[in-house]
C-alpha positions as CSV (number, residue, x, y, z in Angstrom):
1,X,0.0,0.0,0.0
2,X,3.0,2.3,1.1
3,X,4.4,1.9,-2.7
4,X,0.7,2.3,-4.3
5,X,0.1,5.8,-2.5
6,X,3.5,7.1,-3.2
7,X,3.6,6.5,-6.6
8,X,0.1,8.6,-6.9
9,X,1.9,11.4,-5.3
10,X,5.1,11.2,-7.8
11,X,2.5,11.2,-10.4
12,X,0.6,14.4,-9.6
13,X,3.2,16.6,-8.0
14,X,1.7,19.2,-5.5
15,X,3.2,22.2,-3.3
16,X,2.3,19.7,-0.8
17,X,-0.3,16.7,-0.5
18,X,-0.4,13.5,1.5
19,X,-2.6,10.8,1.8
20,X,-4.0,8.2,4.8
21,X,-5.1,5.1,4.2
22,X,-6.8,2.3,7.1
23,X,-8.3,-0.6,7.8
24,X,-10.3,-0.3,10.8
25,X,-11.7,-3.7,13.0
26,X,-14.5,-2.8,15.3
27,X,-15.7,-5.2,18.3
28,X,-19.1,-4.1,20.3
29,X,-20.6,-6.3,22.8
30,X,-23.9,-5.1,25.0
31,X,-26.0,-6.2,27.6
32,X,-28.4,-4.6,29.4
33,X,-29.7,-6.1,32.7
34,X,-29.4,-9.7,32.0
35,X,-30.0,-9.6,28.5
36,X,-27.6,-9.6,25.4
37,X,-28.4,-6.3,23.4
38,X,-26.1,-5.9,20.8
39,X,-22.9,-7.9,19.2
40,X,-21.1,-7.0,16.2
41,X,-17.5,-7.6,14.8
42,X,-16.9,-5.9,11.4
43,X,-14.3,-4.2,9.5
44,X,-14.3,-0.9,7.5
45,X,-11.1,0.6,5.0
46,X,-11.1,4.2,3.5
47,X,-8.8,6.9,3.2
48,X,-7.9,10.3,3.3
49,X,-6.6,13.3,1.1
50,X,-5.1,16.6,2.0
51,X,-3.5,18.8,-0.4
52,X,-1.8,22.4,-0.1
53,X,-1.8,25.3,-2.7
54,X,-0.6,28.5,-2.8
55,X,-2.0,29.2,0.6
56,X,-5.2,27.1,0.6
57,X,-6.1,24.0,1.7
58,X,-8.7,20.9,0.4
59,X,-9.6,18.0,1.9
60,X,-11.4,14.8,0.7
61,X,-11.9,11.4,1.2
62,X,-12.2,7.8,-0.9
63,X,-13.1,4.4,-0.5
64,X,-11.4,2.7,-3.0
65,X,-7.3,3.2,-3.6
66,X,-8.0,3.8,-7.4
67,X,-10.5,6.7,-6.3
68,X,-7.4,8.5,-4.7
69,X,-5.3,9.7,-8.1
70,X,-8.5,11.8,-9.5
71,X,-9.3,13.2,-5.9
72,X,-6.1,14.1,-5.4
73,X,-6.1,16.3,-8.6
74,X,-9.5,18.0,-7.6
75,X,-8.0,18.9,-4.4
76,X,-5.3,20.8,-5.7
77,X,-7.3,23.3,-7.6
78,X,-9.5,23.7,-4.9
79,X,-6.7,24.6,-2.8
80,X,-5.8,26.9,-5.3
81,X,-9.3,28.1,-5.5
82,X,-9.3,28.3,-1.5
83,X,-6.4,30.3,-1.2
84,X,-7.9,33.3,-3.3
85,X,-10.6,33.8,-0.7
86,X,-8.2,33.5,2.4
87,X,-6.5,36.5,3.9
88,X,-3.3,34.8,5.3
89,X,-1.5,31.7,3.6
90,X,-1.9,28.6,5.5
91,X,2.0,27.1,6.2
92,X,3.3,23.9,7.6
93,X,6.3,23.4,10.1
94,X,9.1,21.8,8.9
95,X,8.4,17.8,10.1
96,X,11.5,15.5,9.8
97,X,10.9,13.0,6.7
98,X,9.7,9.4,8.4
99,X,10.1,6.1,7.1
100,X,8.9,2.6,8.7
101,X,6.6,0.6,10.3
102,X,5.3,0.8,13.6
103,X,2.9,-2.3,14.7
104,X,1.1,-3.0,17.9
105,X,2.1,-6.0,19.7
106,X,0.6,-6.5,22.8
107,X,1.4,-9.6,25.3
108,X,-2.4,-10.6,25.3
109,X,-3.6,-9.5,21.7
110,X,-7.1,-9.3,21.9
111,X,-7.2,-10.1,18.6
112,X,-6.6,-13.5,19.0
113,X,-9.1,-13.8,21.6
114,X,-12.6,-15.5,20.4
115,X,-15.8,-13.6,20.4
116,X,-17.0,-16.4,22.3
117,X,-14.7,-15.2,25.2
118,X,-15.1,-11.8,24.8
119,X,-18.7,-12.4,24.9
120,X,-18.5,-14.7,28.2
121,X,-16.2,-12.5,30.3
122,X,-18.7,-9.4,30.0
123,X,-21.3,-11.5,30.8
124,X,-19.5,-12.7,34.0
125,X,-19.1,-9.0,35.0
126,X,-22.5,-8.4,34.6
127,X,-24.3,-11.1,36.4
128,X,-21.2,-10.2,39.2
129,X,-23.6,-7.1,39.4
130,X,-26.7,-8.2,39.0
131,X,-26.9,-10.5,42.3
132,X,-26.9,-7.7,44.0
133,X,-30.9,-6.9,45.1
134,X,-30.9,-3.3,44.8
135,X,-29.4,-3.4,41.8
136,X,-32.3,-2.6,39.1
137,X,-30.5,-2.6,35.9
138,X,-27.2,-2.4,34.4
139,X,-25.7,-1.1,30.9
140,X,-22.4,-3.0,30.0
141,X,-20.2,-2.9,27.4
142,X,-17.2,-4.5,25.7
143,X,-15.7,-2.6,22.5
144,X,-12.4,-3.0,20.9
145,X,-11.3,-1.0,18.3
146,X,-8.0,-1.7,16.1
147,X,-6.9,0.1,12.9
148,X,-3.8,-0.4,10.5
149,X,-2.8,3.1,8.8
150,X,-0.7,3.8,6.1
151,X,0.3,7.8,5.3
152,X,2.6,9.1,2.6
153,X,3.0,12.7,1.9
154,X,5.5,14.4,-1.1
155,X,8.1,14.8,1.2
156,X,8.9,11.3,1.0
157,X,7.4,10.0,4.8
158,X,6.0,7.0,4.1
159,X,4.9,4.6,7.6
160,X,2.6,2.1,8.8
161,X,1.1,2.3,12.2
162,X,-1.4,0.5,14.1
163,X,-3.5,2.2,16.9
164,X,-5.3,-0.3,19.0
165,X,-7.7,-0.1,22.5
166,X,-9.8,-2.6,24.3
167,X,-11.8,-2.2,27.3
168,X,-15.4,-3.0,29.3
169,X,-17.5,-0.2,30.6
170,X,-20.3,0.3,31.7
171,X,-22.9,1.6,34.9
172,X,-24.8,0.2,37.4
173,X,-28.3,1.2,38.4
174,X,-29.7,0.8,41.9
175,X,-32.9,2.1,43.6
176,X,-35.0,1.7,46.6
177,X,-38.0,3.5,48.6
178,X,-37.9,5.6,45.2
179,X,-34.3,6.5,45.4
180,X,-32.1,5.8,41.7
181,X,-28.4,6.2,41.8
182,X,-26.1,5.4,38.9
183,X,-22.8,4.5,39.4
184,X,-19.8,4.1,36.3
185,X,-17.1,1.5,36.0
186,X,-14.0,1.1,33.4
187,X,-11.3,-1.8,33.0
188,X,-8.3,-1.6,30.4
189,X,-7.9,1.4,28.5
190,X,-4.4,-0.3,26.8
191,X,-4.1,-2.7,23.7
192,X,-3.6,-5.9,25.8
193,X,-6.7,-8.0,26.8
194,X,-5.0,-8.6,30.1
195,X,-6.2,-5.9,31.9
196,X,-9.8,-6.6,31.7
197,X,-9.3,-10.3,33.6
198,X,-9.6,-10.4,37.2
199,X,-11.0,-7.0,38.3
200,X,-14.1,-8.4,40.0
201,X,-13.0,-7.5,43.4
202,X,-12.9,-3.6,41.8
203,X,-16.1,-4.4,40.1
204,X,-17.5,-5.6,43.6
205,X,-16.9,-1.8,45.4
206,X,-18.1,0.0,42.5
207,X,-21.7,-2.1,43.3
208,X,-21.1,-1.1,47.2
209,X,-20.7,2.4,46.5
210,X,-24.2,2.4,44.5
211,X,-25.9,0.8,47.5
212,X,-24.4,3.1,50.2
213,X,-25.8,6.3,47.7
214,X,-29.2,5.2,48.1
215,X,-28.6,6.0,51.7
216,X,-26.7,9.5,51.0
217,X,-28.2,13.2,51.3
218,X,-27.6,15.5,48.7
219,X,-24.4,17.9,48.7
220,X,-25.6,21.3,50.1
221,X,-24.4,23.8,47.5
222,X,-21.8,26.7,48.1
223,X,-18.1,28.3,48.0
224,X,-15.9,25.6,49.4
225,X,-12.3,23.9,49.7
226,X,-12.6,20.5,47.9
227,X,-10.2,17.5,47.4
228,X,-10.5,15.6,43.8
229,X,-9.8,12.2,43.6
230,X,-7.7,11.2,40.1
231,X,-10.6,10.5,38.6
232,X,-12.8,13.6,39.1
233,X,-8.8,16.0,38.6
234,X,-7.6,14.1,35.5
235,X,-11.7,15.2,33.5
236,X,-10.8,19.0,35.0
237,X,-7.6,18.9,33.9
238,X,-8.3,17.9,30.3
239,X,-11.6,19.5,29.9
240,X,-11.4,23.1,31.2
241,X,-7.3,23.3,30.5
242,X,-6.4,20.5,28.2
243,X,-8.6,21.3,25.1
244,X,-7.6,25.3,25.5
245,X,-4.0,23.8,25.0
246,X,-5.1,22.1,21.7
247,X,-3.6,25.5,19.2
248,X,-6.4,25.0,16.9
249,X,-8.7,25.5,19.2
250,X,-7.6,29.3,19.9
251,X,-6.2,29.7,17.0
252,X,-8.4,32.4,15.7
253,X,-9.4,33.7,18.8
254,X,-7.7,36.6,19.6
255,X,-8.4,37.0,23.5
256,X,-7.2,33.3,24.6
257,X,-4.3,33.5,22.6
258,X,-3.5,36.7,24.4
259,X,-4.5,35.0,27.9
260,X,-2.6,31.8,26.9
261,X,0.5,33.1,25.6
262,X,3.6,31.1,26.7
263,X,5.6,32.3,30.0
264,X,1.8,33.1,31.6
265,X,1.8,32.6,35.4
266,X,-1.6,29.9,35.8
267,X,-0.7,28.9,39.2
268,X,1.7,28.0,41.9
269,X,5.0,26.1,40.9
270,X,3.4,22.8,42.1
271,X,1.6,22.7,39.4
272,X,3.2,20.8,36.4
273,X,0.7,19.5,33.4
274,X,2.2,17.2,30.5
275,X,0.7,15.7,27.6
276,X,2.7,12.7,26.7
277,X,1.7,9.9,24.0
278,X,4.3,7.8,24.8
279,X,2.7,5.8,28.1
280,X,2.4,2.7,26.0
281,X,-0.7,1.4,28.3
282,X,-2.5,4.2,28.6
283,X,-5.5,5.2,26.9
284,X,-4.4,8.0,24.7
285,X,-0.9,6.1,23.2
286,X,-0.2,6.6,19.8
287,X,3.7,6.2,18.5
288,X,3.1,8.5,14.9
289,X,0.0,10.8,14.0
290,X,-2.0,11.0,11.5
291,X,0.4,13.7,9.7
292,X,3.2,11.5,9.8
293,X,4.8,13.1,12.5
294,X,6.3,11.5,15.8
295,X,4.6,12.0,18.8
296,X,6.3,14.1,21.5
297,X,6.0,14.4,25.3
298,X,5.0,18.1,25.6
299,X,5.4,19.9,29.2
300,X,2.3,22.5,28.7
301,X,2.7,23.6,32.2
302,X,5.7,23.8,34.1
303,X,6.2,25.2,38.1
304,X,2.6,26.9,37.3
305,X,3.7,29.1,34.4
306,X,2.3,27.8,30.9
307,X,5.3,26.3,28.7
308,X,3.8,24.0,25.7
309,X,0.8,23.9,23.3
310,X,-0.5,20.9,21.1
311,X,0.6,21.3,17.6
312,X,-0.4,20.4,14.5
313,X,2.3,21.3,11.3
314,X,-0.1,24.2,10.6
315,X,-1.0,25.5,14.1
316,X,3.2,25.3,14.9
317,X,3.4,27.3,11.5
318,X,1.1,30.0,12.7
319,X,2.1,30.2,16.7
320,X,5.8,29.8,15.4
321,X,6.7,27.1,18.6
322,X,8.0,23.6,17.8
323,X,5.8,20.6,17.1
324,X,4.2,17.8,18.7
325,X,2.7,15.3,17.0
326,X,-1.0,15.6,18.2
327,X,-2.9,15.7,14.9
328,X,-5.0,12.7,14.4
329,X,-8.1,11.6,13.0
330,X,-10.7,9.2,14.3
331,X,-11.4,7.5,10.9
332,X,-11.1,7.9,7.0
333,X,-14.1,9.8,6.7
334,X,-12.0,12.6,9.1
335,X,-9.5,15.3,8.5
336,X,-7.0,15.0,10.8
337,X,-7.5,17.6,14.5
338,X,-5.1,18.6,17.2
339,X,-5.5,16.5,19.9
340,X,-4.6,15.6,23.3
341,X,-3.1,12.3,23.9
342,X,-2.5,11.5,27.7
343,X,-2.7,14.8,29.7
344,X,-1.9,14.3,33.4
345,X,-1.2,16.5,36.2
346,X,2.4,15.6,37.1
347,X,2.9,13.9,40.6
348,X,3.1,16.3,43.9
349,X,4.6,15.6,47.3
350,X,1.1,16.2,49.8
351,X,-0.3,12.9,51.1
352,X,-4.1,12.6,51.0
353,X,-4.7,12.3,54.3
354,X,-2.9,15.9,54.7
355,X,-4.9,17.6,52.5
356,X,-8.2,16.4,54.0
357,X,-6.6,17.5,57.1
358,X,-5.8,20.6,55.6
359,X,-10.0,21.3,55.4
360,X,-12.2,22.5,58.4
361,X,-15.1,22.5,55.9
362,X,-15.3,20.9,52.5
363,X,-15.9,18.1,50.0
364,X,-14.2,15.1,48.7
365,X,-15.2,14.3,45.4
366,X,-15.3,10.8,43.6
367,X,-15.1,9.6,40.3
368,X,-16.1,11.5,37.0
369,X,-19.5,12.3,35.7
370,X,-19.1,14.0,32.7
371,X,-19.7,17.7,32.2
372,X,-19.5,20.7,30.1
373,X,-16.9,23.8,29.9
374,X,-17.5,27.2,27.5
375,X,-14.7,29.3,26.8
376,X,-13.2,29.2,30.5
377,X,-15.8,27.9,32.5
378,X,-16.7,24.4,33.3
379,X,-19.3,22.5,35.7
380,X,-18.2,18.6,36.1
381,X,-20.5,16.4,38.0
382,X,-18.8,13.5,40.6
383,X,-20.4,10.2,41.1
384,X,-20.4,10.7,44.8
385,X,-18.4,12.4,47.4
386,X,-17.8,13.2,51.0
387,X,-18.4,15.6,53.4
388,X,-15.1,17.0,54.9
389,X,-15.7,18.1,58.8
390,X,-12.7,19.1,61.1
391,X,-10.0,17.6,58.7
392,X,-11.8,14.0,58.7
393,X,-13.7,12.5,56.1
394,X,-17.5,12.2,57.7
395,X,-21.0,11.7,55.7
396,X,-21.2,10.3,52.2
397,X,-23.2,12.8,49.3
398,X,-24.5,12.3,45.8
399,X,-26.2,14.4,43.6
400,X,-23.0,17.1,43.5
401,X,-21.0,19.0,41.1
402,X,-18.3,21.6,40.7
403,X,-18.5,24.8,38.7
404,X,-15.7,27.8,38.5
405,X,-13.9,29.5,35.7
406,X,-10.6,28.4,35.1
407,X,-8.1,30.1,35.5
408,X,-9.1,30.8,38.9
409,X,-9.3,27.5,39.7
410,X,-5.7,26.5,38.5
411,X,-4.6,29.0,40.9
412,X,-6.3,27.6,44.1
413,X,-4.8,24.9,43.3
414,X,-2.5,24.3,46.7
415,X,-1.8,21.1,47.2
416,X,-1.1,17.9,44.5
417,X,-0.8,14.4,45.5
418,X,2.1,11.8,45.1
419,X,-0.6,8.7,43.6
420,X,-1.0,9.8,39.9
421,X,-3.4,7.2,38.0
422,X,-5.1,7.7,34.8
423,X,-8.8,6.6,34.1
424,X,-9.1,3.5,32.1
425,X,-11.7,4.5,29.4
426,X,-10.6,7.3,27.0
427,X,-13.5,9.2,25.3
428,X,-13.2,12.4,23.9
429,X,-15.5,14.1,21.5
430,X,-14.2,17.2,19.4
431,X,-15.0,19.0,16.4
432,X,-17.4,19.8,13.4
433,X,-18.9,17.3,12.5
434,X,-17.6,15.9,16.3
435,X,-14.9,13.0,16.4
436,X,-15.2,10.8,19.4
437,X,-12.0,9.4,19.4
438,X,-11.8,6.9,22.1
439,X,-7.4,6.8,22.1
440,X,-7.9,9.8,24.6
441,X,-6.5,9.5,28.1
442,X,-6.5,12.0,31.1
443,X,-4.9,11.3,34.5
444,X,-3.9,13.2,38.1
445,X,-2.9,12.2,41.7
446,X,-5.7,13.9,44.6
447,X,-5.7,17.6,44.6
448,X,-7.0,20.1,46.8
449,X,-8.4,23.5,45.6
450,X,-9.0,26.1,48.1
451,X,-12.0,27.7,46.6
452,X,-14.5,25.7,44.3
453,X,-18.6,26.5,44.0
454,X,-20.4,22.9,45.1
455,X,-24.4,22.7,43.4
456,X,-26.3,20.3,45.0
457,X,-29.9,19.6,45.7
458,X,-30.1,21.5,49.5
């Protein structure tokens, strides 16, 4: 395929034009209570076209190889075309030319495992939950995804890479005396199947924790000093900071690129953020993008004061900084987008038990619930928390959340744990029309913010 794609490039010669081709293997497997919803196992190709002109840009995509050579001329003029209606040129960075083959190879491939066992394993770990009485219902989920790339641009780069992730999800649904609480759990996150065996016991505390909610009051909403656990600090982190770090993002917004230039002061020097493809079993791991470009550990905040961004060739072009190798694509019928890889707050020295100590009157919050940021604000909901009373850890809550505006909140940041983990699920949805590109990771060790504004029910 490499030889096939390069010889369409020699053949039409542009300013600048690569292309991306894949094969991408999809596994799905759904039950909901006790019954199997969904299975499916099927396999997809396609791939992608950019071309540069004169300042302009064109995109398009192809099934079929043979469709490439005509599309590829098509998007030449109308990168030509584009260019007469733009007011700056579009440039690229300079990317070092790449050559060779980069394959996943895990210890326990799940692609050697049978459907039969994939299938038999998630229903083990449902029925785990299901003997539970209050349990009412339950969603759970195995997916796998694996695809095989190829990209050649006129440079002469010219790799293959694989990109592959495997992992069960899901939530559990209990009630009682017409009380409902939902409660999420995650295994793997990696490309090797091992991580999803033997995590019943993990399994097991994430049904306890839905039981003991049923029993919980509501979080009584106000200003307060709050711990995060990792799960809850890693979706801050890469929600209201990480995607403001993605350059295409503020690109053409004049205000956060003034707010976010390099050498800004965001908060105190314990505060170090990275963004780093290279933690091989992590969700977000990638070796090459989908521009051909290696993937770089990027410090985008170091001792508090902002240091990095997340580049494509075209966004390090226009900010003038160095790449990174964050541009990728969820599929074929994408253009490639900057993206964050695994973003992490960097390891501190405080001990949990100090900073709960630390509190008079506060909140512990547990586990991620999803949320929403706009511009820089955000709200992020927690599965369930704790009251904080006289530096001890006292009644369990549900139904809480955490609001602020961020920059703000990066600088009450004042105190960072030394127990860094990273959720085992990546999801990520981004752009027009959105990309959910599940090789996303986020991570953090327990923080404590001073000030944080707590909704609840009361």
């Amino acid at each position: 395929m490499k030889e096939l794609l390069a010889r369409l490039l020699s053949e039409s010669p542009h300013e600048y034009a690569d292309i991306r081709f894949e094969r991408n293997c999809k596994t799905r497997i759904r039950f909901e209570g006790p019954h199997l919803r969904g299975i499916a196992d099927y396999e997809t190709s396609g791939g992608h076209v950019r071309a540069y002109e004169a300042g302009g840009k064109s995109i398009a995509s192809f099934t079929d190889p043979k469709d490439a050579a005509p599309l590829l001329a098509s998007c030449k003029e109308s990168a030509r075309l584009a260019a007469r209606h733009r007011n700056d040129r579009l440039r690229l960075a300079p990317a070092p030319r790449l050559e060779g083959s980069f394959v996943a190879s895990p210890t326990a491939d799940p692609r050697r495992i049978s459907l039969e066992e994939k299938q038999a394993l998630l229903r083990h770990y449902n029925s785990l939950i299901l003997a539970e009485p209050h349990v009412v219902t339950t969603v759970s989920e195995y997916e796998e995804f694996y695809s095989h790339r190829t990209f050649v641009n006129s440079e002469g780069s010219s790799v293959d890479y694989d990109l592959l992730i495997v992992n069960i999800a899901g939530f559990i649904v209990t009630q009682r005396n017409g009380v409902a609480q939902r409660v999420r759990f995650a295994f793997g996150g990696s490309d090797s199947f091992s991580g999803l065996i033997g995590r019943e016991d993990e399994l097991q505390e994430r049904v306890v924790s839905a039981v003991a909610l049923l029993d919980a009051e509501s979080a009584e909403a106000g200003v307060f000093p709050v711990v995060l656990d990792p799960s809850e600090a890693g979706v801050f982190i890469h929600e209201a900071f990480g995607h403001l770090s993605e350059a295409d993002g503020i690109q053409n917004n004049p205000s956060f690129r003034e707010r976010l230039t390099l050498g800004t002061r965001l908060g105190a020097p314990i505060l170090n953020v990275t963004d780093d493809p290279g933690l091989l079993d992590r969700p977000g791991s990638y070796i090459v993008d989908d521009e051909g470009v290696l993937g770089q550990r990027t410090e985008l905040i170091r001792e508090g004061t902002l240091s990095g961004r997340l580049h494509s060739r075209e966004t390090a072009a226009a900010f003038d900084e160095p790449l990174s190798g964050n541009m990728r694509a969820v599929d074929a019928h994408y253009t490639p987008i900057v993206r964050m890889s695994n973003i992490f707050i960097e390891p501190g020295t405080s001990s949990f038990d100090d900073m709960v100590a630390s509190i008079e009157n506060g909140y512990y919050l547990v586990g991620a619930k999803g949320g929403q940021t706009t511009g820089d604000q955000f709200t992020f909901g927690a599965q369930w928390g704790f009251r904080i009373r006289n530096g001890r850890l006292a009644e369990r809550v549900r139904d809480i959340n955490m609001s602020g505006e961020l920059f703000g909140t990066l600088g009450a940041i004042s105190m960072i744990g030394d127990d860094v983990s990273f959720a085992e699920r990546g999801g990520c949805g981004k752009g027009m029309p959105q990309q959910l590109n599940s090789k996303s990771g986020k991570g953090a060790p327990h923080i404590k913010i001073d000030t944080v504004t707590i909704g609840g029910i009361r």
